[in-house]
LODO-31405 format. One line per 5 residues: number of its first residue (from 0); for each residue x, y, z of C-alpha. Coordinates in Angstrom, 1 decimal, padded with zeros to 4 digits. Each point is the difference from the previous one (the first is absolute). Example, Ala and Ser with C-alpha at 12.3 -4.5 7.8 and 13.67 -1.06 7.14 Angstrom:
% LODO-31405
0> 012.3/-004.5/007.8  001.4/003.4/-000.7
//
This chain:
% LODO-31405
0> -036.1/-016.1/080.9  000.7/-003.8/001.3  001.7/-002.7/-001.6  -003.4/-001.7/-001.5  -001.0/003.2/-002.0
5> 003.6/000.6/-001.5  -000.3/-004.1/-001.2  -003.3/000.6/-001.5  000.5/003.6/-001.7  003.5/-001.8/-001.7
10> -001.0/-003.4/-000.7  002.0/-001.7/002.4  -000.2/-003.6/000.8  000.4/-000.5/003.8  002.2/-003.5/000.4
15> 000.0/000.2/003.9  -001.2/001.4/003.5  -003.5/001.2/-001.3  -000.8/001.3/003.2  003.0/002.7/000.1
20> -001.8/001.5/-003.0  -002.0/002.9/002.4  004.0/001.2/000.7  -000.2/003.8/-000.2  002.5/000.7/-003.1
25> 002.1/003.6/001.2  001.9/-000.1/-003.8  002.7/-002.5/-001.6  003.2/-000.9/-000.3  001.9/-001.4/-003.3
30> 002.9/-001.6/000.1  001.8/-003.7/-000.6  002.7/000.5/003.2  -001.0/-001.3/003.1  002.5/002.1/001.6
35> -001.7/003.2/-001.7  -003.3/-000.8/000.9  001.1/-000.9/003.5  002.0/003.8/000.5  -002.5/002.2/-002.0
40> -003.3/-002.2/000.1  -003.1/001.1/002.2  -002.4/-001.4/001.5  -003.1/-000.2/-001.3  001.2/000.0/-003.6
45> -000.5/-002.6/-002.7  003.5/-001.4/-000.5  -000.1/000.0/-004.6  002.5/-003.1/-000.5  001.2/-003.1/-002.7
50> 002.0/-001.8/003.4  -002.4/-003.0/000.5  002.0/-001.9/003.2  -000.9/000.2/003.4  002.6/002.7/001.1
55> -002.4/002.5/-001.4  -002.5/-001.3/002.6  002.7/000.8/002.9  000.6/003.3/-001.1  -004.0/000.9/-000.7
60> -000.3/-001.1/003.6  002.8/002.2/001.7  -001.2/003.1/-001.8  -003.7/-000.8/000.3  -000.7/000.6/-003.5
65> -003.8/-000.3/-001.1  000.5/-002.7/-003.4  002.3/-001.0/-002.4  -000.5/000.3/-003.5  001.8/-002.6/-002.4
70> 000.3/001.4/-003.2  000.7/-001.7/-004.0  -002.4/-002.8/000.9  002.5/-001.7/002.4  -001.1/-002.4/002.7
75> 000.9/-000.1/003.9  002.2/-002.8/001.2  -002.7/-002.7/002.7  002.4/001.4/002.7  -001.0/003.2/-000.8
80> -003.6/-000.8/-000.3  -000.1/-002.0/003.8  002.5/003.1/001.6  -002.7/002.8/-002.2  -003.2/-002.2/001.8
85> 001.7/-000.2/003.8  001.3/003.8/-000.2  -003.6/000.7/-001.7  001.5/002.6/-002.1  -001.6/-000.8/-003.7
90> 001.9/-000.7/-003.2  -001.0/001.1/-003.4  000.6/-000.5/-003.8  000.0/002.3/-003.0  001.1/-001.1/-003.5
95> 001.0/004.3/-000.4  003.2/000.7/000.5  001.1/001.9/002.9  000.4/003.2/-002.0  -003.6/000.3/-001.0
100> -001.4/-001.6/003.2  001.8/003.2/002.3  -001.6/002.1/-002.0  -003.5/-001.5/-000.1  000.7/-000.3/003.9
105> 001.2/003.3/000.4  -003.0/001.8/-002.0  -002.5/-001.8/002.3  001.7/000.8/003.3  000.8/003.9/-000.7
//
């Protein structure tokens, strides 16, 4: 499953890098620590976040992740839009809380 059929199935809007969206998705990864996602993170996962600054692009990059999902209906920082468009590495938006949205997420990728 790419990135484009996850945001579609879930609603998602896509506020940058449209053209990562055919990243293959190997699972996800929850958490609001950078420093978690960067030790236990995978790549190829959607990274399931509320951080909205542009560290969350650094860290997407080093692990290769395949998206970020924001979650509660929050907005990414402009830095974070420009570093999401040059790494091309797409960023979502849910108004679901990151609870439900693993699950949903989880169910689909199993």
């Amino acid at each position: 499953m790419n990135v484009k059929e996850v945001a579609e199935r879930l609603s998602l809007n896509v506020f940058s890098a449209p053209e990562g969206l055919d990243r293959e998705v190997a699972g996800g990864y929850s958490s609001d620590l950078l420093s978690d996602v960067m030790g236990h993170a995978q790549e190829g996962q959607i990274w399931i976040t509320l951080q909205t600054h542009k560290n969350i692009m650094a860290v997407a990059s080093l692990k290769d992740l395949a998206a970020i999902i924001l979650v509660k209906g929050f907005v990414p920082d402009q830095d974070t839009l420009e570093l999401s468009a040059k790494e091309g590495i797409p960023v979502l938006g849910t108004k679901m809380q990151a609870f439900e949205l693993s699950g949903k997420l989880y169910e689909m990728l199993k």
